[in-house]
Every structure is written in structure tokens, then in C-alpha cells.
C-alpha positions in Angstrom: 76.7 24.3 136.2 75.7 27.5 134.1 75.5 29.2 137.7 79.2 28.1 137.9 80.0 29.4 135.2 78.4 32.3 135.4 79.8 33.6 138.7 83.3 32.5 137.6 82.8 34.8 134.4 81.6 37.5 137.0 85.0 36.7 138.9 87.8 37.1 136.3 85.9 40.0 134.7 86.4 41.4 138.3 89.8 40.5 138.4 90.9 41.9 135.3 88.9 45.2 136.1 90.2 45.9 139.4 93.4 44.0 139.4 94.7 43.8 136.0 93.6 47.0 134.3 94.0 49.0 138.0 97.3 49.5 137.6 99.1 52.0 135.4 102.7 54.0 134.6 103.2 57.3 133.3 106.3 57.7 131.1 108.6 60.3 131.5 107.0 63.0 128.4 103.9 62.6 129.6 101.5 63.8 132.3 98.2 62.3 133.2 94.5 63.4 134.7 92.5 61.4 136.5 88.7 61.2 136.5 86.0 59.8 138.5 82.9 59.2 136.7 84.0 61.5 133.7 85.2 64.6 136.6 88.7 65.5 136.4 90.5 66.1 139.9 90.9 69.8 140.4 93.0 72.4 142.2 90.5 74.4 144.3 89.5 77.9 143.3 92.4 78.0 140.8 91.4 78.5 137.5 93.6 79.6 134.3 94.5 83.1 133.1 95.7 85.1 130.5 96.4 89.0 129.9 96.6 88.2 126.1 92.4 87.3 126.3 89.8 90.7 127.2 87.1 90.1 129.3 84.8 88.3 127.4 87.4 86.0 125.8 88.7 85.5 129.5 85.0 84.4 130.7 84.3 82.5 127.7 87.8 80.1 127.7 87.7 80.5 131.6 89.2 76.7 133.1 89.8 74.7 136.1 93.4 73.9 136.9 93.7 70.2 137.2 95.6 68.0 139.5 98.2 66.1 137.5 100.0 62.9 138.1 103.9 62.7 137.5 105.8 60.4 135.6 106.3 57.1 137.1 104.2 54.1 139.2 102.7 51.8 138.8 99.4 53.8 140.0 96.5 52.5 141.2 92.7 53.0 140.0 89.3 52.0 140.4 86.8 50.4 138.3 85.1 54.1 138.0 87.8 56.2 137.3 89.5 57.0 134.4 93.0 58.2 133.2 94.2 60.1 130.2 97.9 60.6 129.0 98.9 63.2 127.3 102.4 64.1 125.6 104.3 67.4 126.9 107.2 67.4 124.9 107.4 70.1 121.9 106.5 68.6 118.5 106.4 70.1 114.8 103.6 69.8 112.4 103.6 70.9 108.7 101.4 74.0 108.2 99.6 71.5 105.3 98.4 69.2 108.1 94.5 68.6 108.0 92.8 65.5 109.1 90.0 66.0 106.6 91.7 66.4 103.4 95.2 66.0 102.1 96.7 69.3 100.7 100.8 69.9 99.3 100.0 73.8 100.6 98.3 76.5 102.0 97.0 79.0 99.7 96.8 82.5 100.5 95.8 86.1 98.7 98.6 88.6 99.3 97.5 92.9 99.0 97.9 92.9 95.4 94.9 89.8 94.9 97.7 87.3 94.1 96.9 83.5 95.1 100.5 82.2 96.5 101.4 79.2 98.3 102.6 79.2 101.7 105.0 76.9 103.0 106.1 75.6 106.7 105.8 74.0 110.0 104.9 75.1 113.9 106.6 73.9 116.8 103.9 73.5 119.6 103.1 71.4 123.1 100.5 70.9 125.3 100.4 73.4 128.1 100.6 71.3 131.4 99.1 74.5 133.0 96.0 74.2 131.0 95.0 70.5 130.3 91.2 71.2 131.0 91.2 73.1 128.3 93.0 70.3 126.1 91.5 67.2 127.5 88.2 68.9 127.7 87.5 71.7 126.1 87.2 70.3 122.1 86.9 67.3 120.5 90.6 67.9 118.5 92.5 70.6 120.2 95.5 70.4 117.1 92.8 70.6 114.5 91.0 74.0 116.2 95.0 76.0 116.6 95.7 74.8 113.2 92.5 76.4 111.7 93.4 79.6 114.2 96.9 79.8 113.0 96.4 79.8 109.2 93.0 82.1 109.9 95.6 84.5 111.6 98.2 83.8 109.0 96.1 84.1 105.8 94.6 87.5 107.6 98.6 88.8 107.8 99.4 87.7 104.1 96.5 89.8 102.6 97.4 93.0 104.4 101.4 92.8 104.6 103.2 95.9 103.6 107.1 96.0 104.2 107.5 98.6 106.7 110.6 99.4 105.5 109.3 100.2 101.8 107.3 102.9 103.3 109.0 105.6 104.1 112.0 104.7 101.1 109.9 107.0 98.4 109.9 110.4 99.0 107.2 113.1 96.5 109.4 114.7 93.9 112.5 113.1 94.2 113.4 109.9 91.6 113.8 107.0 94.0 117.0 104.4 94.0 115.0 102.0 94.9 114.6 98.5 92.8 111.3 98.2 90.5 110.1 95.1 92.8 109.5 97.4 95.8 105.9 97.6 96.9 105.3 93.7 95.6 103.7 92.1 97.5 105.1 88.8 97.2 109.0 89.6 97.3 108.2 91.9 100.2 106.7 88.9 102.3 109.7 87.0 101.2 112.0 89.7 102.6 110.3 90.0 105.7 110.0 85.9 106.7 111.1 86.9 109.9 108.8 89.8 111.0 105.6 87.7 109.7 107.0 84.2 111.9 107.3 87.3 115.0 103.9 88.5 114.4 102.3 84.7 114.2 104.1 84.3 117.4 102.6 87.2 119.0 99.0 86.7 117.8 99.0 83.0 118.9 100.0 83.7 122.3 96.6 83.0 123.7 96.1 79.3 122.2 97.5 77.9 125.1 94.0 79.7 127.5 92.2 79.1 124.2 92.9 75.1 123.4 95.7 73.9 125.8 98.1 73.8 123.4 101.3 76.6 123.5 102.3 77.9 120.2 106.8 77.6 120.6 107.6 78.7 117.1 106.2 79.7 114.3 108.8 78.5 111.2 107.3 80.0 107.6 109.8 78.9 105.2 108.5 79.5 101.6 106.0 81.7 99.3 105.9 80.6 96.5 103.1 82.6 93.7 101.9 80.5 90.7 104.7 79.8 87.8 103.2 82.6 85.6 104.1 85.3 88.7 106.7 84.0 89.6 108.4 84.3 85.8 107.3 87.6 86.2 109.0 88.5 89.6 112.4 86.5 88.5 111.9 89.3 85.2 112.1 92.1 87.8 114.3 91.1 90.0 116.7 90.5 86.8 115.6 94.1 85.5 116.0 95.3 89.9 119.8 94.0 89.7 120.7 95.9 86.0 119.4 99.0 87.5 121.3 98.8 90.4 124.5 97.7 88.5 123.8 100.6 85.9 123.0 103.0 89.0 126.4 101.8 90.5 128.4 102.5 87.9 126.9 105.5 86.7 127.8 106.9 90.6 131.3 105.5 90.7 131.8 107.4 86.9 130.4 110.6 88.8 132.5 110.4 91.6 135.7 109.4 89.2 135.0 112.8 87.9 134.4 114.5 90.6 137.3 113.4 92.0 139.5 114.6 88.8 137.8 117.6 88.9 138.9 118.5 92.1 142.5 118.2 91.6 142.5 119.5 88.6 141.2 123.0 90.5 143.8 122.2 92.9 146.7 121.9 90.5 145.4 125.1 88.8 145.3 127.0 92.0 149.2 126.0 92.9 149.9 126.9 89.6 148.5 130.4 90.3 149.7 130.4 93.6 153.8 129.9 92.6 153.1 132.5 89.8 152.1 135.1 91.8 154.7 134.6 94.9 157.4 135.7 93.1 155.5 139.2 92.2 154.7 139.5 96.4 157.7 139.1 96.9 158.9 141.6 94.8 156.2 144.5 96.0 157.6 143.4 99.7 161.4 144.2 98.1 160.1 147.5 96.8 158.5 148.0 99.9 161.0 147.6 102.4 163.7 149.3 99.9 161.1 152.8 99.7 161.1 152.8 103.4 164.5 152.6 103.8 166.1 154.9 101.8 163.5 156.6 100.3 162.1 157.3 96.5 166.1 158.0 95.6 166.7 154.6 97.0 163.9 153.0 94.8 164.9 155.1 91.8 168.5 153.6 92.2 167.3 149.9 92.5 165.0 150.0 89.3 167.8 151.7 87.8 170.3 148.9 88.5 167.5 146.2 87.9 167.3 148.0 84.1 171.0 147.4 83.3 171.1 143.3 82.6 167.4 144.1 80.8 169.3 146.9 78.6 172.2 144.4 78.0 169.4 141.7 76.6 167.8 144.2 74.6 167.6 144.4 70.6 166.1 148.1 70.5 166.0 150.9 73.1 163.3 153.5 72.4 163.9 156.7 73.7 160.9 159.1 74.5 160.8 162.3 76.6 164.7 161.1 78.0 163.5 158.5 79.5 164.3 154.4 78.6 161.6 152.2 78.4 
């Protein structure tokens, strides 16, 4: 009777071994490696690459390319071998994500040895090129590019400079710019774009590194303690009242300027239709002396004389001459 027993224990423990649990599916966002006896299937003498990595890097996160099994099935497997699933569609973590401990941020120390918060998410997947490297090459492939990507991040924060700001202020010359340039702070928070391209860049090679490709790197927020940050709202109040003052001040200049100019211009015409009349004249004389001589000219001044005597109140008469 136990012997029954026994073997028929033996028999449905077989059953659901090789019959029951043989059989598997592979959803659609997913791909799956098979093992047998804890080795993965591989593609031979293919092994993962990167130009991002140097030599060393290359040799130390050097992998096998596996042999992957599409979505669909049922599949078939034996007692001895083993398959894992994994997820390849692109998913988005918070940049506070941490399996050990629960934090609302991620604190950082910007160039000027101010402790601000940072704020965000990535956008990653697993790299189907390189799922050695994820199944097998750590224990928690998310946990190791998160600890990479806030290393890299935190390493970016502390020696950010706005690379526009640099070449704005020039030796000797007062500047136009605002009081906030060269803060740290409000220049990371006008250059959330170029630090989300350089996280990008620099975490190109987690995909050779821990199977996992980086898609996006989305930093949304700084945000400095409340005692800095009252500070920075006071200059960027005291920024926009200079640039107000410095914009009126240069419209007042140019106003003036402006008057200036056609006030010169309206003096000039002025001059200009005074003295015509007297080139005119000399042309007159001119033309009249080379006509009919200095009798001719004697006889036109003479005539021009008479309406001036007839206007007159007193004639003085010197050497016989009028005048």
C-alpha cells in the first residue's frame, strides 16, 4: 500500500513536471531565454559591442549574444531547463526610485556648495541585444543604472556652468547682463535641456554595461532649500527692475537721439534756404559781369539801389558816392 502510494506520488509529480509545467507562452512585450542546467542558449562567436566602452571597459562588460524566443506558443521544455521572461517595452521610473529606502528627492551640490533637490524620471528598456548582461550579469540590473545615472547626474550638477554666461562679460566694459548670471542654480534651471542631452550622452553605454538602454533622460525640477530659493526669487525680482530701468533708460536715449537728429536737420534746411537766395544772386552777378562787362554790373547795382533809395529815411553822402 505505501509502495502504491508512493510510486503514484512519483507519477503525478512527473506529470505535472514534464506535462503540466512543460509548456509555456511568451506574450507579445516580452522576449524569453532559455537555459539548460543554469546555461543560456547562445549565438556562436557573437558577443556584444560598444564604441562608447575603451578597451578595458569593453573586456570587462564583454557578453554572449543569446538565442531568444519570440512571442507566442505554447513552447515546450524539459524538466532541466529553465526560462526567463523579460519585458521589452520602454517604461519610466522616478529618479527618487530606490528599493532600499524611500526618498521624496534626490539631493545634489551645485558649483557654488548649494544642496538642491533634483527632480524627474528616465524612460528606459531592456536591450534585446544584450539580455546576458540583464539576466545575468547583476543581481538588479534597474538598481545598478539608477545608482550610475544619479552618480553621473550628481557629477554634472556640481560642475555645471552655462555656457552661454561665459563669454557674455567682457574686462572693462559694465555688462547688461541680469545680477543672477553665474548662479548656479538658475543657470541649471535655464539649461534643463542641455543637462537631460548630456545624461543622455553619458549613459549611452548602460545598455553593454547592464542590459538596460537609457531612451530619455526627463529632469524636470531643481528646486534649492526655501531660504535660497527666497533669495534667488529676490534677484530675479531685483534682475527684472534692472532690465526694465535699463529698458527705459535706452528707449529715453534713443527718444533723444532721435530729436536730436532732426533738430540738426531742420537747422541745416534752415541754413540751407537762407543761403540759396545769396547763390543765386552771386550766379546773377556772375553771368551779368560776363555779359556786359563791369559797366553792365555797375548799371544793375545801380538800378537794384533805386526801390532801396525810395524805402530809405536818410541818404548819407560821402566822397559822391550813396551808400
Amino acid at each position: 500500500m505505501y509502495v502504491t502510494a508512493f510510486l503514484l506520488g512519483v507519477l503525478v509529480f512527473v506529470i505535472y513536471k514534464v506535462f503540466v509545467r512543460a509548456f509555456y507562452t511568451v506574450k507579445p512585450d516580452e522576449r524569453a531565454v532559455m537555459t539548460s542546467f543554469g546555461r543560456a542558449r547562445r549565438l556562436d562567436k557573437l558577443m556584444v559591442t560598444d564604441d562608447s566602452l575603451n578597451e578595458e571597459e569593453m573586456e570587462r562588460y564583454r557578453a554572449p549574444r543569446l538565442r531568444t524566443i519570440d512571442p507566442g506558443g505554447p513552447y515546450f521544455k524539459w524538466p532541466w531547463q529553465e526560462v526567463r521572461k523579460v519585458r521589452v517595452v520602454t517604461e519610466a521610473i522616478d529618479l527618487t526610485w530606490d528599493p532600499t529606502k524611500t526618498q521624496h528627492t534626490i539631493e545634489s551640490v551645485t558649483k557654488d556648495n548649494l544642496t538642491t533637490g533634483v527632480g524627474g524620471q528616465i524612460r528606459y528598456r531592456v536591450a534585446e541585444s544584450n539580455l546576458y548582461a540583464y539576466c545575468f550579469g547583476v543581481d538588479s540590473p534597474l538598481e545598478h543604472v539608477m545608482g550610475y545615472f544619479i552618480s553621473v547626474l550628481r557629477e554634472r550638477i556640481a560642475n555645471f556652468v552655462d555656457p552661454k554666461g561665459q563669454g557674455l562679460v567682457t574686462e572693462g566694459e559694465p555688462s547688461e547682463l541680469s545680477v543672477s548670471e553665474g548662479v548656479s542654480i538658475n543657470d541649471l534651471r535655464k539649461n534643463l535641456p542641455l543637462l537631460n542631452d548630456y545624461m543622455e550622452q553619458q549613459c549611452r553605454s548602460t545598455g553593454t554595461r547592464y542590459g538596460i538602454e537609457l531612451d530619455a533622460a526627463l529632469i524636470t525640477q531643481i528646486d534649492p532649500p526655501p531660504e535660497v530659493d527666497r533669495a534667488l526669487s529676490a534677484i530675479n525680482t531685483t534682475r527684472n527692475q534692472v532690465a526694465a530701468d535699463i529698458s527705459t533708460a535706452r528707449a529715453d536715449a534713443e527718444q533723444q537721439i532721435t530729436m536730436s537728429k532732426r533738430a540738426v536737420e531742420i537747422a541745416r534746411n534752415n541754413a540751407q534756404a537762407e543761403v540759396a537766395p545769396l547763390k543765386e544772386l552771386a550766379q546773377t552777378l556772375l553771368r551779368i559781369k560776363a555779359s556786359g562787362g563791369t559797366a553792365a554790373l555797375s548799371a544793375y547795382l545801380r538800378n537794384l539801389r533805386v526801390p532801396l533809395l525810395g524805402r530809405a529815411t536818410r541818404i548819407v553822402r560821402t566822397s559822391g558816392a550813396v551808400r
